[in-house]
C-alpha positions in Angstrom: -20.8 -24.9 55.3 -18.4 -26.7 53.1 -18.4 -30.4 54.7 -22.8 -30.1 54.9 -23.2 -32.3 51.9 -20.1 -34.9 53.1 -22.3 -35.0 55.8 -25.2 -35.9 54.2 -23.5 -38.6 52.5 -22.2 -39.9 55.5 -25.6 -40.4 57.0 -26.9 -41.8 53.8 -24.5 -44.3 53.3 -24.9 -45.1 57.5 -28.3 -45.5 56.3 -27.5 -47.6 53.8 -26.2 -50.0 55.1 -28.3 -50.1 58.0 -31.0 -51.1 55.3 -28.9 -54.0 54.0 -28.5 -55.7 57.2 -32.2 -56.0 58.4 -33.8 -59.0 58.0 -36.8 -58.9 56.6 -37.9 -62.7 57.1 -38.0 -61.7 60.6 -41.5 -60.9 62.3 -40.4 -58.0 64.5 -39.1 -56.2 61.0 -41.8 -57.2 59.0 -44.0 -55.0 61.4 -42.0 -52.4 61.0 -41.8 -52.9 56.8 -45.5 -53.1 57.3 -45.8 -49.9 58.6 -43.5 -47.4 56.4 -45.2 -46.1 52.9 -42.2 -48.2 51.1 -39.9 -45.2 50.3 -36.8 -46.3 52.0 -34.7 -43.4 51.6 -35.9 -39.8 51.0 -34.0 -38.6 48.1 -34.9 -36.6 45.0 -34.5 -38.4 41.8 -32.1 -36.5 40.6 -30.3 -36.8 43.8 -30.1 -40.4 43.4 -29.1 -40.4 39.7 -25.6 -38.5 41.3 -25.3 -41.2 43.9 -25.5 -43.9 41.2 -22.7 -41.6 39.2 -20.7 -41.8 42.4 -20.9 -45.8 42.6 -19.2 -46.1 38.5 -17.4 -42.8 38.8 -15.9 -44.2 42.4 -14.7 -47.5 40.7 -13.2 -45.6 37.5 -11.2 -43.5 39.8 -9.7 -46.6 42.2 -8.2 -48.3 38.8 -6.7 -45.1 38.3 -5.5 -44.9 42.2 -4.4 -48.3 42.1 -2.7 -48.9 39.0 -1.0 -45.5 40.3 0.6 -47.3 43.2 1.2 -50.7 42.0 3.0 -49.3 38.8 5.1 -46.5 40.0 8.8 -46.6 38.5 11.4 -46.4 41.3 13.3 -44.2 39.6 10.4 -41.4 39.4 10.3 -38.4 41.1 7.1 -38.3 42.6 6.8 -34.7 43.6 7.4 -33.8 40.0 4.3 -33.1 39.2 3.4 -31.2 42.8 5.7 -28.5 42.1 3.8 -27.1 39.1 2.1 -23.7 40.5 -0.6 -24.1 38.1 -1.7 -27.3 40.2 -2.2 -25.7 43.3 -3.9 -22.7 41.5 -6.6 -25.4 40.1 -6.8 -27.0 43.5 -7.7 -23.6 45.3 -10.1 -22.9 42.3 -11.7 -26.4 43.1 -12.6 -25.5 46.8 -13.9 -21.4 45.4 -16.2 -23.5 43.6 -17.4 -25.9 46.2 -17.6 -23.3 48.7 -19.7 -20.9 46.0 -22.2 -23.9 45.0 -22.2 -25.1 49.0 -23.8 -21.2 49.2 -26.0 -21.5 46.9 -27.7 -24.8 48.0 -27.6 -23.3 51.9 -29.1 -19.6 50.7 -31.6 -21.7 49.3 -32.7 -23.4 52.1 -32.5 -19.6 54.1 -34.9 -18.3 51.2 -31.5 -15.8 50.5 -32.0 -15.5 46.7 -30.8 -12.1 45.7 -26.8 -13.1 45.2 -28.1 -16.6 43.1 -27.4 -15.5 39.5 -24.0 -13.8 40.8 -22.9 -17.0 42.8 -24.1 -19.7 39.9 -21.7 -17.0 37.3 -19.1 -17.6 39.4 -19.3 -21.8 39.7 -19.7 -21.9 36.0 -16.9 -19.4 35.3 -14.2 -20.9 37.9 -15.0 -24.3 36.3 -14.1 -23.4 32.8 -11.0 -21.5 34.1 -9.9 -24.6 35.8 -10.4 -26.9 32.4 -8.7 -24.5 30.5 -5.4 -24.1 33.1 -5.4 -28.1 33.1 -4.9 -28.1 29.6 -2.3 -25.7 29.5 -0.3 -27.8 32.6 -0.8 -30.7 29.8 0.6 -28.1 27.4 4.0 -27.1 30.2 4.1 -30.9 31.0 4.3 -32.0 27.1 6.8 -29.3 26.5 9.2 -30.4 29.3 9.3 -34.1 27.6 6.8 -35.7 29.7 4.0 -37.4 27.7 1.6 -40.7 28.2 4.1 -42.7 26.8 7.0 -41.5 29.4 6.0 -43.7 32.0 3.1 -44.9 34.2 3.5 -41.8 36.9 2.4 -39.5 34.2 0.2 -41.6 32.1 -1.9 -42.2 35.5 -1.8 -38.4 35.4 -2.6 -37.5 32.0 -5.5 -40.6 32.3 -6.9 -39.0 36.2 -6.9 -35.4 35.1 -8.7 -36.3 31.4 -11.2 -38.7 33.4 -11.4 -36.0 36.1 -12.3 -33.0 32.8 -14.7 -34.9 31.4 -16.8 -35.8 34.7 -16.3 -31.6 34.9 -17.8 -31.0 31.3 -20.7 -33.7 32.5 -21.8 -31.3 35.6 -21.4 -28.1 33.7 -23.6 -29.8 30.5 -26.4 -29.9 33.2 -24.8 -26.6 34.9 -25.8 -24.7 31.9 -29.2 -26.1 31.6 -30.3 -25.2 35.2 -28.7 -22.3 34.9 -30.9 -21.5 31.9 -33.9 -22.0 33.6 -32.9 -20.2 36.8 -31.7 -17.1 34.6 -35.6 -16.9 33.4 -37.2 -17.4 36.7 -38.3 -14.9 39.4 -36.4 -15.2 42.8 -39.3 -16.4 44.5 -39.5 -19.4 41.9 -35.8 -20.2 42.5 -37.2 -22.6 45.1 -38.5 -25.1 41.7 -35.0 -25.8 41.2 -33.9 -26.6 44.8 -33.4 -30.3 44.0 -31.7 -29.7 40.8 -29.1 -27.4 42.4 -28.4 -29.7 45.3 -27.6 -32.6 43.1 -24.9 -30.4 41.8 -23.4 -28.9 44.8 -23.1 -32.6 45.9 -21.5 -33.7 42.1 -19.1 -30.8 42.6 -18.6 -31.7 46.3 -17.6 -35.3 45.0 -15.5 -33.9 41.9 -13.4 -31.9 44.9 -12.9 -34.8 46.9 -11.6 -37.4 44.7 -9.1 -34.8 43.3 -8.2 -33.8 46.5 -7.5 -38.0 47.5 -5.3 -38.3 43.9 -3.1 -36.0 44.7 -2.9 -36.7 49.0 -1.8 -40.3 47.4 1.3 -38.2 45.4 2.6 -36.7 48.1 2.1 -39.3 50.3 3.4 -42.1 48.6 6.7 -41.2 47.9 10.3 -41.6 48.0 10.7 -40.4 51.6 7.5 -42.4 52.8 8.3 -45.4 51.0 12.2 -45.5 52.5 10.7 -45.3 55.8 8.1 -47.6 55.5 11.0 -49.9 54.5 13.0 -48.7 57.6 9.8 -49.8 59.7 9.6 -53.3 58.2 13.4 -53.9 58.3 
């Protein structure tokens, strides 16, 4: 249930770039252009207004990932900021709410509608708990002497996580207004809003991800990984 929408982007992106390399100059694929109704891919609008978020939001995020490896003082301890509980308490509230709005979209589809309003509460709520711990790590981090200005470990940090928030606030701006409109339908009209709530689970789904690859890179690329890459090469 919680890797259906990775999925989905998998195959659309196989998709893709299955479209980019036809040719269609040639006459064996211009019979087949000739044939379709000209929609290439079959995708809600408001599905593919997330995808194009994905493409800036994608690059944003890999200046932030590189200038993370390529600017790391040697002297840093890179688990520093990995040992913070409250981290690991905003991760596991990451996957609640990718695994509640995963639900949602999948009891959709199943016509189960009686637990919408409960499980929508929940996405919404987790999501402001997690902005609201973030900022007080900022305030534990800040406290201890470690600010933007420290050094490029935590300035990537302080830059990720703020980038990271306001991509949040984005999907629960458009959270709240499906929400709204979900609150004053019936159950059976829950199905007008199908699209809408998939574009989310799929933003949230994305949101999960690239925090989850930010933080592998931390305790990945480390002290201990980069003395034995060095032991490798030498």
């Amino acid at each position: 249930m919680l890797f259906s929408n990775y999925i989905n982007i998998m195959s659309l992106i196989k998709k893709l770039f299955g479209t980019l390399a036809e040719k269609p100059w040639e006459e064996k694929q211009a019979v087949i252009d000739s044939t379709h109704s000209g929609r290439t891919f079959d995708i809600s609008n408001q599905m593919s207004a997330v995808i194009i978020i994905f493409g800036v939001s994608t690059t944003l995020f890999s200046l932030v990932f590189t200038g993370y490896l390529y600017s790391l003082p040697p002297e840093q301890d890179t688990t520093f900021i990995l040992k913070t509980n409250l981290l690991w308490v905003n991760t596991l509230i990451l996957i609640l709410v990718t695994i509640f709005f995963n639900k949602i979209s999948n009891d959709l589809k199943k016509n189960i509608t009686n637990k919408m309003k409960k499980n929508l509460i929940y996405v919404g709520g987790l999501s402001y708990l997690f902005l609201i711990l973030q900022l007080i790590l900022w305030y534990q981090l800040m406290k201890s002497g470690n600010f933007v200005s420290t050094n490029t470990y935590f300035s990537s940090y302080y830059f990720f996580t703020a980038l990271h928030g306001i991509h949040l606030l984005g999907g629960l701006f458009f959270w709240g207004k499906v929400s709204s409109r979900i609150f004053k339908l019936k159950e059976t009209e829950y199905k007008n809003e199908e699209k809408n709530l998939n574009a989310l689970s799929l933003y949230w789904l994305f949101l999960f991800i690239v925090w989850l690859v930010f933080f592998t890179i931390m305790f990945a690329y480390n002290d201990t990984v980069i003395e034995f890459c060095k032991s490798l090469i030498s």
